[in-house]
Structure formats: structure tokens, C-alpha cells
Backbone as XML, in Angstrom:
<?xml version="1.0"?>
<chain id="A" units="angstrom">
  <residue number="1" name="UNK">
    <atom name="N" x="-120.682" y="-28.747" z="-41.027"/>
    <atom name="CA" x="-121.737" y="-29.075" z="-40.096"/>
    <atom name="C" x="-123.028" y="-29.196" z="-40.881"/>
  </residue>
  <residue number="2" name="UNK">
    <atom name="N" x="-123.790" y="-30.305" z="-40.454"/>
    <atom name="CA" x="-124.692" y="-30.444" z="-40.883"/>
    <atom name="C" x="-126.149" y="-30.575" z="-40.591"/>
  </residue>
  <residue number="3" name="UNK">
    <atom name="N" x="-127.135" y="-30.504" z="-40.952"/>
    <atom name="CA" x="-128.317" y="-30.524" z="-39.926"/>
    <atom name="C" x="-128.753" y="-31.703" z="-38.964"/>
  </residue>
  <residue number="4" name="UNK">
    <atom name="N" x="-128.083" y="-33.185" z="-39.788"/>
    <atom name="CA" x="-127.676" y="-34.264" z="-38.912"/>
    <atom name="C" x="-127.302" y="-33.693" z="-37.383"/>
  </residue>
  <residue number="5" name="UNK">
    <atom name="N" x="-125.935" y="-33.154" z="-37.522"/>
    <atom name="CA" x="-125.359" y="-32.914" z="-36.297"/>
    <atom name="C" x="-125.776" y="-31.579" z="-35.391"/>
  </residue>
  <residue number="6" name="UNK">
    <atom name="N" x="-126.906" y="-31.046" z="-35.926"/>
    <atom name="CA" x="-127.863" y="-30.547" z="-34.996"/>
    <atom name="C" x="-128.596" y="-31.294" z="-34.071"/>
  </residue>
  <residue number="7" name="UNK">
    <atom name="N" x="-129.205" y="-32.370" z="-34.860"/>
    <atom name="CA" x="-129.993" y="-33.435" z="-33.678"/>
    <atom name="C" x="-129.226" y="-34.443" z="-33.056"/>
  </residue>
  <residue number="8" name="UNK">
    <atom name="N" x="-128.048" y="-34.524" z="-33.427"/>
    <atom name="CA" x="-127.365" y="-35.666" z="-32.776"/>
    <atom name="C" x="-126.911" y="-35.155" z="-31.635"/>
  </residue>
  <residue number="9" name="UNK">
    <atom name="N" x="-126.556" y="-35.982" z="-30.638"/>
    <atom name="CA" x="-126.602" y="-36.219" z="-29.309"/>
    <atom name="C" x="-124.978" y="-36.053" z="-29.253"/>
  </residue>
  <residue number="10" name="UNK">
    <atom name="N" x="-124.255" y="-35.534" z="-28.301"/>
    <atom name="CA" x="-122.738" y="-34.797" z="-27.939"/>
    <atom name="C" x="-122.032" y="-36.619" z="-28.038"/>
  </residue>
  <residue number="11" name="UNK">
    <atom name="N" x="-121.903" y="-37.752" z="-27.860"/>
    <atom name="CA" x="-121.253" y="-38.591" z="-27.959"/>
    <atom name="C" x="-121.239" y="-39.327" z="-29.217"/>
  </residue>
  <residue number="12" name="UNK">
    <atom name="N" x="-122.102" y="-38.727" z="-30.522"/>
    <atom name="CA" x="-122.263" y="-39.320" z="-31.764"/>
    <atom name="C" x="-120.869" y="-39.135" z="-32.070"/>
  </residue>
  <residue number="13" name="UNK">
    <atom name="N" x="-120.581" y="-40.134" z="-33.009"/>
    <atom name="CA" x="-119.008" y="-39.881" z="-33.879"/>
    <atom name="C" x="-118.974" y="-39.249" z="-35.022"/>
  </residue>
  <residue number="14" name="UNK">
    <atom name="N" x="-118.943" y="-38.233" z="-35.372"/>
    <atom name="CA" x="-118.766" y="-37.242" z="-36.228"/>
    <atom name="C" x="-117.993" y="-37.803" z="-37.823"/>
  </residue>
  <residue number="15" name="UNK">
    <atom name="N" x="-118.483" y="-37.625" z="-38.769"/>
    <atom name="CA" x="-118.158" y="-38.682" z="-40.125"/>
    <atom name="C" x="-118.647" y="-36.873" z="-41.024"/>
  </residue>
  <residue number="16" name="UNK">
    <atom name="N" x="-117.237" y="-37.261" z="-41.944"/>
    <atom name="CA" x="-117.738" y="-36.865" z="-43.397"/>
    <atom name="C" x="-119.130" y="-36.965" z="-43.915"/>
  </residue>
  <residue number="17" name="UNK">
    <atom name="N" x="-119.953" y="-36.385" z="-44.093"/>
    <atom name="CA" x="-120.913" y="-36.408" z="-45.107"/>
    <atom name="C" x="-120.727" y="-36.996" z="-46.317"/>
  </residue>
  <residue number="18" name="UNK">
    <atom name="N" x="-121.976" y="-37.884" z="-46.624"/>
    <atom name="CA" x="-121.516" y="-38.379" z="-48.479"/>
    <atom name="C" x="-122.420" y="-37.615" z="-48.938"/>
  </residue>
  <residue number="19" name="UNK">
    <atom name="N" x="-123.118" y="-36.687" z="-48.628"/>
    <atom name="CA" x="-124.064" y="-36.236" z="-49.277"/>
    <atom name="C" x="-123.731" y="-34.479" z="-49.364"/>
  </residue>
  <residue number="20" name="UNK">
    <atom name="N" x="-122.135" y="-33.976" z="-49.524"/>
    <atom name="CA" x="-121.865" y="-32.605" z="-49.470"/>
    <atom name="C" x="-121.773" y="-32.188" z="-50.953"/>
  </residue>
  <residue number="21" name="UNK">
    <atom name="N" x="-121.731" y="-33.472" z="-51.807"/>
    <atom name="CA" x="-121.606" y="-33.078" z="-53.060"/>
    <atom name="C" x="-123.234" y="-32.011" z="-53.855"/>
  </residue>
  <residue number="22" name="UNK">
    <atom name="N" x="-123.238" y="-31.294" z="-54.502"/>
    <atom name="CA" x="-123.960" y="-30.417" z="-55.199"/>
    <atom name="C" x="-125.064" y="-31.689" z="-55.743"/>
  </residue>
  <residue number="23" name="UNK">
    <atom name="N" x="-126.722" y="-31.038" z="-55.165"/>
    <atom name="CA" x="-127.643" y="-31.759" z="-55.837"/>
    <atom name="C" x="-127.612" y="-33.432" z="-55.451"/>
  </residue>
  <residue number="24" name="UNK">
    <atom name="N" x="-126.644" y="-34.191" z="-54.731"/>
    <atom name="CA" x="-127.105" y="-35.294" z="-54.767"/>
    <atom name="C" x="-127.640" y="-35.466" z="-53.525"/>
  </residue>
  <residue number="25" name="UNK">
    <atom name="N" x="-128.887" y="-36.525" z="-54.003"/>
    <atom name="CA" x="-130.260" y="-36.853" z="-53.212"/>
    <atom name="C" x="-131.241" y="-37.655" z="-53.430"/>
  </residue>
  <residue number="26" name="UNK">
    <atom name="N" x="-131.012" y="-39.019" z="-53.013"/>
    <atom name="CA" x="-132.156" y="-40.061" z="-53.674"/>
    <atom name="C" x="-133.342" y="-39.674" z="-52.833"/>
  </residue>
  <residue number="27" name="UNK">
    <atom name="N" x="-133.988" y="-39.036" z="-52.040"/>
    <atom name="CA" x="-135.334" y="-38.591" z="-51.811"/>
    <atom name="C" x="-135.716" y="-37.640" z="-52.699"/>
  </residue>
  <residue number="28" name="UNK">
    <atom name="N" x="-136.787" y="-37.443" z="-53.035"/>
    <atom name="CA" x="-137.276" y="-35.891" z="-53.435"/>
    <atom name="C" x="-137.967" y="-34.961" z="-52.413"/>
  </residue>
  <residue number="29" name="UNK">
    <atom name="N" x="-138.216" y="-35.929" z="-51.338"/>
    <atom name="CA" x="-139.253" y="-35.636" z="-50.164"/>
    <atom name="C" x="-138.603" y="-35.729" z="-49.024"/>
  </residue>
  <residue number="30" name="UNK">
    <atom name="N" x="-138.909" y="-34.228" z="-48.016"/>
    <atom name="CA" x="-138.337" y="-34.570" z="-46.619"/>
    <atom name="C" x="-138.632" y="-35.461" z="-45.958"/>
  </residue>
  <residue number="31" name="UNK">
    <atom name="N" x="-138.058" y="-36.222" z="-45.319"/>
    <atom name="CA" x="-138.296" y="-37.296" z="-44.757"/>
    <atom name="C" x="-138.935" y="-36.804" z="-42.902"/>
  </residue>
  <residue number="32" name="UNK">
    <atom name="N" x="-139.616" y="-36.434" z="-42.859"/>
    <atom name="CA" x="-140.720" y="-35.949" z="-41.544"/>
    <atom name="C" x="-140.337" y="-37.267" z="-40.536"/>
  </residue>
  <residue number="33" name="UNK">
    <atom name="N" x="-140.670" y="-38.673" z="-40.778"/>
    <atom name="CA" x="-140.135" y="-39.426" z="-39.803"/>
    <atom name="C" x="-139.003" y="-39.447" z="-39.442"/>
  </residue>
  <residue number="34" name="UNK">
    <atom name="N" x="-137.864" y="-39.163" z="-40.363"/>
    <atom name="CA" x="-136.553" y="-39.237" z="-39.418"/>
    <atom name="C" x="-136.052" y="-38.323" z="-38.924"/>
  </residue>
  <residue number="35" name="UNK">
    <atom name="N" x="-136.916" y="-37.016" z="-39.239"/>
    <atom name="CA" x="-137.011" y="-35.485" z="-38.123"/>
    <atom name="C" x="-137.735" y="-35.730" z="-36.936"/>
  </residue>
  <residue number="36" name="UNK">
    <atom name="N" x="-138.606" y="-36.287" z="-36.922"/>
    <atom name="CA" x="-139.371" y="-36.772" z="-35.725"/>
    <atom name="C" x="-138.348" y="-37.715" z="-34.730"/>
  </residue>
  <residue number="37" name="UNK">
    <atom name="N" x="-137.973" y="-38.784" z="-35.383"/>
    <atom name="CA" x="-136.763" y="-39.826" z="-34.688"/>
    <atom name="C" x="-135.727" y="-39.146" z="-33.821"/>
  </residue>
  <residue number="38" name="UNK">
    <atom name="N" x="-135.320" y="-37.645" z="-34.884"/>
    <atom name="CA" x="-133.469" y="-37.117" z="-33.931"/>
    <atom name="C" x="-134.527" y="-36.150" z="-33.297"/>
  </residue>
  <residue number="39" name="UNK">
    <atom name="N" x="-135.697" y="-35.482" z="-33.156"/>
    <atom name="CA" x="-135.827" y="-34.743" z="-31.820"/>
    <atom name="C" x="-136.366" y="-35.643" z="-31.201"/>
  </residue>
  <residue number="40" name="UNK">
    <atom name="N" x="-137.090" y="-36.885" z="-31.275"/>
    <atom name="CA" x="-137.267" y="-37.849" z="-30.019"/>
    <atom name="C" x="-135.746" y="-38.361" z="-29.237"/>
  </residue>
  <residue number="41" name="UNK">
    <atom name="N" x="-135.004" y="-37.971" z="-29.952"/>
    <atom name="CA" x="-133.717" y="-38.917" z="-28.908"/>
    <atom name="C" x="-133.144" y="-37.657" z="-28.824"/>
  </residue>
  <residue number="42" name="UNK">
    <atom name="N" x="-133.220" y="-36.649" z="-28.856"/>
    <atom name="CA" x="-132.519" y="-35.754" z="-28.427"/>
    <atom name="C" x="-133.289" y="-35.042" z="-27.590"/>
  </residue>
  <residue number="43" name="UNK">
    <atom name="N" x="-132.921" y="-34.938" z="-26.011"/>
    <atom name="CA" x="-134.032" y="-34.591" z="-25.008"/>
    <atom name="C" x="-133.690" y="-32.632" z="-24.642"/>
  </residue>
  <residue number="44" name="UNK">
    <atom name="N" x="-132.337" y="-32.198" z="-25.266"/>
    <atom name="CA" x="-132.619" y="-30.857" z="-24.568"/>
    <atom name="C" x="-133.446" y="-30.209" z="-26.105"/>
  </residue>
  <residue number="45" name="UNK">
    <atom name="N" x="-133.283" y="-30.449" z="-27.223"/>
    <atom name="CA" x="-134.441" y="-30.405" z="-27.994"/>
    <atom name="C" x="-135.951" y="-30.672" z="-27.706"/>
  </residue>
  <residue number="46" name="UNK">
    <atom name="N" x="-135.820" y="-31.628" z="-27.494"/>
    <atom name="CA" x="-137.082" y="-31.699" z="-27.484"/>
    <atom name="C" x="-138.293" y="-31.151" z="-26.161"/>
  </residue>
  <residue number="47" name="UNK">
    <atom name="N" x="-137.617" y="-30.987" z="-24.650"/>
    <atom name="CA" x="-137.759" y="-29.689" z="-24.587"/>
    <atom name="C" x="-137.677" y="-28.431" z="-24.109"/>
  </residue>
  <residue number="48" name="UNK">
    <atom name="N" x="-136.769" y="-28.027" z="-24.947"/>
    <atom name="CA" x="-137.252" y="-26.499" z="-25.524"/>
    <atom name="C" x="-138.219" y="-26.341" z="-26.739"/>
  </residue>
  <residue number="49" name="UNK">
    <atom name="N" x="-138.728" y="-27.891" z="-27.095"/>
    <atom name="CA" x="-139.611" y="-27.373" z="-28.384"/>
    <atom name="C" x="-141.310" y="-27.488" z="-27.532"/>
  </residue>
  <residue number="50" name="UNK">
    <atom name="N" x="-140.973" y="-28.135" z="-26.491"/>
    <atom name="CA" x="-142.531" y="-28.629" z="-25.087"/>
    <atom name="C" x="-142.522" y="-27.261" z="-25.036"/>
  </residue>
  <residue number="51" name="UNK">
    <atom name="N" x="-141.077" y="-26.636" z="-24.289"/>
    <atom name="CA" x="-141.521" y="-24.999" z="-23.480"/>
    <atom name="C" x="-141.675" y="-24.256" z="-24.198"/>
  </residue>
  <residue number="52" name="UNK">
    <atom name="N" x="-141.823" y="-24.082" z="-25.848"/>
    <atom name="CA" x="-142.099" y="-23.201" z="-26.398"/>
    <atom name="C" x="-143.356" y="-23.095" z="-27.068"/>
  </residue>
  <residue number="53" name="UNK">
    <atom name="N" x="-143.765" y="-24.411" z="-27.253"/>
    <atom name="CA" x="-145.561" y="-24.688" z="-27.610"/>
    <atom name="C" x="-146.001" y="-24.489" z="-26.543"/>
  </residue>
  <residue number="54" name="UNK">
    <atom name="N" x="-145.516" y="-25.194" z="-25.183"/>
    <atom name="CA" x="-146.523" y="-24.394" z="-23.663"/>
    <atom name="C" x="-146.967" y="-23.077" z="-24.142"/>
  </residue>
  <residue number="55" name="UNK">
    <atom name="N" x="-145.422" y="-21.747" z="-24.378"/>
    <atom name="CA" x="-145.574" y="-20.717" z="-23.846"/>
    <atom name="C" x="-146.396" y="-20.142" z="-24.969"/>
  </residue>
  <residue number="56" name="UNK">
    <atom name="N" x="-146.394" y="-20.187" z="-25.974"/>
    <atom name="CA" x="-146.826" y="-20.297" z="-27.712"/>
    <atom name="C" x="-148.564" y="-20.303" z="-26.882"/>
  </residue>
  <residue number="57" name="UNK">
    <atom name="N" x="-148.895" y="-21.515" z="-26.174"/>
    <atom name="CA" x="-150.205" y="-22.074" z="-25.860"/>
    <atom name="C" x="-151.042" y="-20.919" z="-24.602"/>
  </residue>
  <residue number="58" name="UNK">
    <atom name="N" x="-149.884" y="-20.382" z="-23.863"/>
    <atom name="CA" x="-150.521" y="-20.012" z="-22.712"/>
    <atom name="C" x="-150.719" y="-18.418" z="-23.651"/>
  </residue>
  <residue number="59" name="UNK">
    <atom name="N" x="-150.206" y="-18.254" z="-24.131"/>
    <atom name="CA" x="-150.090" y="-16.663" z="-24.759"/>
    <atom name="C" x="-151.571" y="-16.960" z="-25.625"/>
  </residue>
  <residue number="60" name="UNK">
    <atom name="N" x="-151.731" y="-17.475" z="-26.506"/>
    <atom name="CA" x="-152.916" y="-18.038" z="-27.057"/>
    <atom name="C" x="-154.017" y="-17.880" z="-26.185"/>
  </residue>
  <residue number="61" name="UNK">
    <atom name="N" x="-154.049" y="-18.376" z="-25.410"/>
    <atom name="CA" x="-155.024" y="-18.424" z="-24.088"/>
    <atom name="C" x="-155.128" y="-17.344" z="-23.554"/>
  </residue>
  <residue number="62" name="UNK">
    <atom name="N" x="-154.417" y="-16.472" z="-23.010"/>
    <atom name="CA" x="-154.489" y="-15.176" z="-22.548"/>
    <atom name="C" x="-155.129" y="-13.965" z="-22.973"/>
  </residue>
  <residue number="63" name="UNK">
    <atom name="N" x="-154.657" y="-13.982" z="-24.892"/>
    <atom name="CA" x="-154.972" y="-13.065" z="-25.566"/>
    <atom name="C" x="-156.870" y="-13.025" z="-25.746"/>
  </residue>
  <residue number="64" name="UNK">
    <atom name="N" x="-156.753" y="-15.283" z="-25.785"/>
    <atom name="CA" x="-158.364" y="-14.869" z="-26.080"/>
    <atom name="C" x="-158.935" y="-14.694" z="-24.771"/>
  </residue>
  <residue number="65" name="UNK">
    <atom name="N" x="-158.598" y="-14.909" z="-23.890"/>
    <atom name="CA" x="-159.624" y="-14.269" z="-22.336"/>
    <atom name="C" x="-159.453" y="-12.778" z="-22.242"/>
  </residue>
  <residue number="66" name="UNK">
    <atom name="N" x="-158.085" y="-12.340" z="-22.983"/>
    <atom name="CA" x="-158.044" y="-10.862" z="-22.644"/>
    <atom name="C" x="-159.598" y="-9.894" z="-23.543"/>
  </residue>
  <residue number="67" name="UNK">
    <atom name="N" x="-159.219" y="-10.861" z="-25.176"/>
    <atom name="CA" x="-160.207" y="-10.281" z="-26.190"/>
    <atom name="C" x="-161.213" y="-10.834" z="-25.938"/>
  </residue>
  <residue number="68" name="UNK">
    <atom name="N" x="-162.240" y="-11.397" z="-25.153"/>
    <atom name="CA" x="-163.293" y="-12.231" z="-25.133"/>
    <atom name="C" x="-164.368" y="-11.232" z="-24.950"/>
  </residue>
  <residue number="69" name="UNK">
    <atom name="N" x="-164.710" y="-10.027" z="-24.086"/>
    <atom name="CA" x="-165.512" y="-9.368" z="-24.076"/>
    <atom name="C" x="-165.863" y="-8.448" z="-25.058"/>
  </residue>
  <residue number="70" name="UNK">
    <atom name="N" x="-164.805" y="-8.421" z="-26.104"/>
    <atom name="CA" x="-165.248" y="-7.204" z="-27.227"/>
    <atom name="C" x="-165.128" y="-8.079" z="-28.491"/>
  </residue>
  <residue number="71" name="UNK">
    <atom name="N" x="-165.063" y="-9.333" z="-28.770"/>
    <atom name="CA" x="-165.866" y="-10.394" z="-29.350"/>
    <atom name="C" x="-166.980" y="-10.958" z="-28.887"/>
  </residue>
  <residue number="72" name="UNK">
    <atom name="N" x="-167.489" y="-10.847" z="-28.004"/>
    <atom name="CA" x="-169.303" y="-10.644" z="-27.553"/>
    <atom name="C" x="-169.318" y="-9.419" z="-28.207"/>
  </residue>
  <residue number="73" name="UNK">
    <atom name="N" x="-169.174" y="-8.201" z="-27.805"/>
    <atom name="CA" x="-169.879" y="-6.722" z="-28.103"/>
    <atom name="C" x="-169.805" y="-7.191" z="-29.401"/>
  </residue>
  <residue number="74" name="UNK">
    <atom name="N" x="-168.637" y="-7.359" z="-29.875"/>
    <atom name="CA" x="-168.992" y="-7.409" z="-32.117"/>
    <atom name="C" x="-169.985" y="-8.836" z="-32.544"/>
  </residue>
  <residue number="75" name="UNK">
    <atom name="N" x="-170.120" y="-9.376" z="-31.440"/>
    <atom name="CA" x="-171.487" y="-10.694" z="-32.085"/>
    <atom name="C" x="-172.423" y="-10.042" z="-31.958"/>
  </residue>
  <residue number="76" name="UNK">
    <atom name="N" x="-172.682" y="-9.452" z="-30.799"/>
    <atom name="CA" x="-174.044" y="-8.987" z="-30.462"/>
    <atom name="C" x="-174.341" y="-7.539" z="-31.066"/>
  </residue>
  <residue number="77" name="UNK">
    <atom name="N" x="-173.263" y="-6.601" z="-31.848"/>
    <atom name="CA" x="-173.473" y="-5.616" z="-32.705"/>
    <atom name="C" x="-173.904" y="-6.266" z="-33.984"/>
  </residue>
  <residue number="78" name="UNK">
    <atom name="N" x="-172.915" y="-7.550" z="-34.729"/>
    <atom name="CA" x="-173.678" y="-7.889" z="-35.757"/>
    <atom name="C" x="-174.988" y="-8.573" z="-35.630"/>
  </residue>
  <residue number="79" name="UNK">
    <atom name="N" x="-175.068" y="-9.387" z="-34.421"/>
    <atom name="CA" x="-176.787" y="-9.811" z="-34.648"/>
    <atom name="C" x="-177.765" y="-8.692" z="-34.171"/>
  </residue>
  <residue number="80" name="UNK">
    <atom name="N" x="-177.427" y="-7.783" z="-33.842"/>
    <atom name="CA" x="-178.105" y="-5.746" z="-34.027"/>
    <atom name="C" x="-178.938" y="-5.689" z="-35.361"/>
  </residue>
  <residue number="81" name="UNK">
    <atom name="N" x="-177.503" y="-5.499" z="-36.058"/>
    <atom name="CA" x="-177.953" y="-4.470" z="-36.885"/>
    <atom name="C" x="-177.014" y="-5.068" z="-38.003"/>
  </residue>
  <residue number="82" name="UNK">
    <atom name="N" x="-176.976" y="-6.326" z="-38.344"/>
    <atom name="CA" x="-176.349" y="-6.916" z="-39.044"/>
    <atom name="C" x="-175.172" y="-6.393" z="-39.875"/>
  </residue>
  <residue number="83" name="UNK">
    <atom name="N" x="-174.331" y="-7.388" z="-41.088"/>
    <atom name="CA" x="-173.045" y="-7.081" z="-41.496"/>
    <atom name="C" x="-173.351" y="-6.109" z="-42.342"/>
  </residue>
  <residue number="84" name="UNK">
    <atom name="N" x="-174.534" y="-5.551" z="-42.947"/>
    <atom name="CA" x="-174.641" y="-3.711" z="-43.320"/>
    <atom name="C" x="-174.064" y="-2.790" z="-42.551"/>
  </residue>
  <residue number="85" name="UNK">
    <atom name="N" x="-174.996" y="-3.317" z="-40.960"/>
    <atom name="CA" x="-174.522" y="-1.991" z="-40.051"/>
    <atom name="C" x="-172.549" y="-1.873" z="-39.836"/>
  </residue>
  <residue number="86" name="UNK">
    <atom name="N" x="-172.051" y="-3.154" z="-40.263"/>
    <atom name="CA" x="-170.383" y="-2.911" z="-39.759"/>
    <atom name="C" x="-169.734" y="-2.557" z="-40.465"/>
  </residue>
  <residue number="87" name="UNK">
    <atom name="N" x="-170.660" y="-2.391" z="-41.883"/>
    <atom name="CA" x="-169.904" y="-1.900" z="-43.336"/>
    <atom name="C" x="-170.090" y="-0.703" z="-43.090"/>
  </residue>
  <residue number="88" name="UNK">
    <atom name="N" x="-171.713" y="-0.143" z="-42.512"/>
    <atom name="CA" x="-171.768" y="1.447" z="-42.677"/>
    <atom name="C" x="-170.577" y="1.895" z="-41.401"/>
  </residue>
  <residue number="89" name="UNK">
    <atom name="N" x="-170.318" y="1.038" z="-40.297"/>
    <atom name="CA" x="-169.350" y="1.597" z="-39.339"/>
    <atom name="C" x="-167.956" y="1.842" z="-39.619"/>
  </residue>
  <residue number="90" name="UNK">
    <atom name="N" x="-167.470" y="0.921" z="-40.698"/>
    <atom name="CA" x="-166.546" y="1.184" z="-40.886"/>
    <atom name="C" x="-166.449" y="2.666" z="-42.089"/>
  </residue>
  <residue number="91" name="UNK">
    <atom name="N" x="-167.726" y="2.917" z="-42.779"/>
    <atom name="CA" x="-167.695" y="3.385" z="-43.868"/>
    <atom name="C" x="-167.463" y="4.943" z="-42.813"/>
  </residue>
  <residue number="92" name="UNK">
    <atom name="N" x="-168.199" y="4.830" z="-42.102"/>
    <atom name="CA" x="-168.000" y="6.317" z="-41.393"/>
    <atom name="C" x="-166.924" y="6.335" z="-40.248"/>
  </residue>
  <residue number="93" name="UNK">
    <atom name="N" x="-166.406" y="5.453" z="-39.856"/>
    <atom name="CA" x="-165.027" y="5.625" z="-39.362"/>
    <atom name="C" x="-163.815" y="5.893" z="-40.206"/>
  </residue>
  <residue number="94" name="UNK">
    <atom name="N" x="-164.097" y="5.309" z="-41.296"/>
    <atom name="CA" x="-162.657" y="5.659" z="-42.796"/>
    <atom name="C" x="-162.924" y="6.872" z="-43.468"/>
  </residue>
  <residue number="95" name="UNK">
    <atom name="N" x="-164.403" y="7.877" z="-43.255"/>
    <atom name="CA" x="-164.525" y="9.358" z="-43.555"/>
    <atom name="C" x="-164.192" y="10.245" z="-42.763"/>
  </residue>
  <residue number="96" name="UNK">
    <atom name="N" x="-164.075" y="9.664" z="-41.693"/>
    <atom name="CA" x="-163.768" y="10.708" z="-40.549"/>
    <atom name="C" x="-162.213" y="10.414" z="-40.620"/>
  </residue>
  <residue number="97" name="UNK">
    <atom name="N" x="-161.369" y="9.678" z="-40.897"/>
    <atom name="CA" x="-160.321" y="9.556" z="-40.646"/>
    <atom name="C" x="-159.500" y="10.384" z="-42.102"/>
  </residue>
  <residue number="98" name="UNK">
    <atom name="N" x="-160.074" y="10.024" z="-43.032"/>
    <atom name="CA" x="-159.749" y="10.825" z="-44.261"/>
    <atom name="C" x="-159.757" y="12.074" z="-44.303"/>
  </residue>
  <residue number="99" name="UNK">
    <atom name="N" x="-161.455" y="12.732" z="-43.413"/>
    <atom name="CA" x="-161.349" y="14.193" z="-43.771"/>
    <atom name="C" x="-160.282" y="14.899" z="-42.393"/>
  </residue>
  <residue number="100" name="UNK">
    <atom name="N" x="-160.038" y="14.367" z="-41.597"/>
    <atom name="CA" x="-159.245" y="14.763" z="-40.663"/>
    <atom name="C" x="-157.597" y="14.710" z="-40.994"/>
  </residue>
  <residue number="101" name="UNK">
    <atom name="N" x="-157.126" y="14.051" z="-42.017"/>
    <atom name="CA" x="-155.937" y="13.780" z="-42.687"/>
    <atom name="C" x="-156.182" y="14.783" z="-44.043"/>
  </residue>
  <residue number="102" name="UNK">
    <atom name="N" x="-155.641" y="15.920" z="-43.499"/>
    <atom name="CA" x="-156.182" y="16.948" z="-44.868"/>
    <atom name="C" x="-154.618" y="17.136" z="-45.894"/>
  </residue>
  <residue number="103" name="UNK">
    <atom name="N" x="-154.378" y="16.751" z="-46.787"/>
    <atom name="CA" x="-152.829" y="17.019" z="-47.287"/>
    <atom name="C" x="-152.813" y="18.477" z="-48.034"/>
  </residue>
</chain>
């Protein structure tokens, strides 16, 4: 089996490969258009590849409306007290975490 007969469609006629032999390959380069070609004609491919960039897209979307208010608070902390003040925040959040981790 071959990656051909991944994109091919259930009524293709199934053939030997000439290309099972070791190393042979007159491209050097994937050929991107004729990956594009077998998921255009192959429709339950193509989609599950729609419903998975949708869901890929809506998750994207979600996360940033979820994070949107505490990316304001960190704009409006750095235009505060600028990228000093987030170095000294972190500098005293990574001492407190150190001296509390006593080995």
C-alpha cells in the first residue's frame, strides 16, 4: 500500500507500484500539486481536512476571547511601568518560588 492509494477513490484499479524499488525517484521535490489534485477528488478527505481546520479555527477563537482580558491587564501593566517593571516581576516571583522550594 501506498500513499497513492490513500487518496485514491474506492473504484481506482489497484496496480503494482514501479516505484517500490529502493531510492528510485526522478523528482527530488514533493510534488505539492499532485497532493493538492488526490485531496481535491477525494471528497471524504477533503472534508475531514474542512472539519478539522473549522474546529482547529473555532478553538483558536475561543482561547483568544477566553485570554483577551489578561492580555489588556499585561499591555496596560507594560505601558505602567514598562518591560523593567515585568523583569523585576518576574525577578520576584522566581525568589519567592526558590526560597519556598528549600532542598
Amino acid at each position: 500500500m501506498d500513499l497513492d492509494d490513500l487518496f485514491a477513490g474506492k473504484n481506482i484499479q489497484r496496480k503494482h507500484h514501479y516505484k517500490q524499488k529502493y531510492n528510485y525517484s526522478n523528482e527530488r521535490q514533493f510534488n505539492w500539486l499532485n497532493l493538492f489534485n488526490k485531496i481535491k477528488q477525494n471528497k471524504k478527505l477533503r472534508n475531514i481536512i474542512i472539519i478539522g481546520i473549522a474546529i482547529i479555527l473555532v478553538i483558536v477563537k475561543g482561547l483568544i476571547i477566553l485570554l483577551f482580558p489578561y492580555i489588556v491587564k499585561l499591555f496596560n501593566f507594560i505601558a505602567e511601568k514598562g518591560v523593567s517593571g515585568l523583569v523585576e516581576l518576574n525577578k520576584e516571583l522566581l525568589n519567592k518560588l526558590t526560597t519556598s522550594i528549600k532542598l
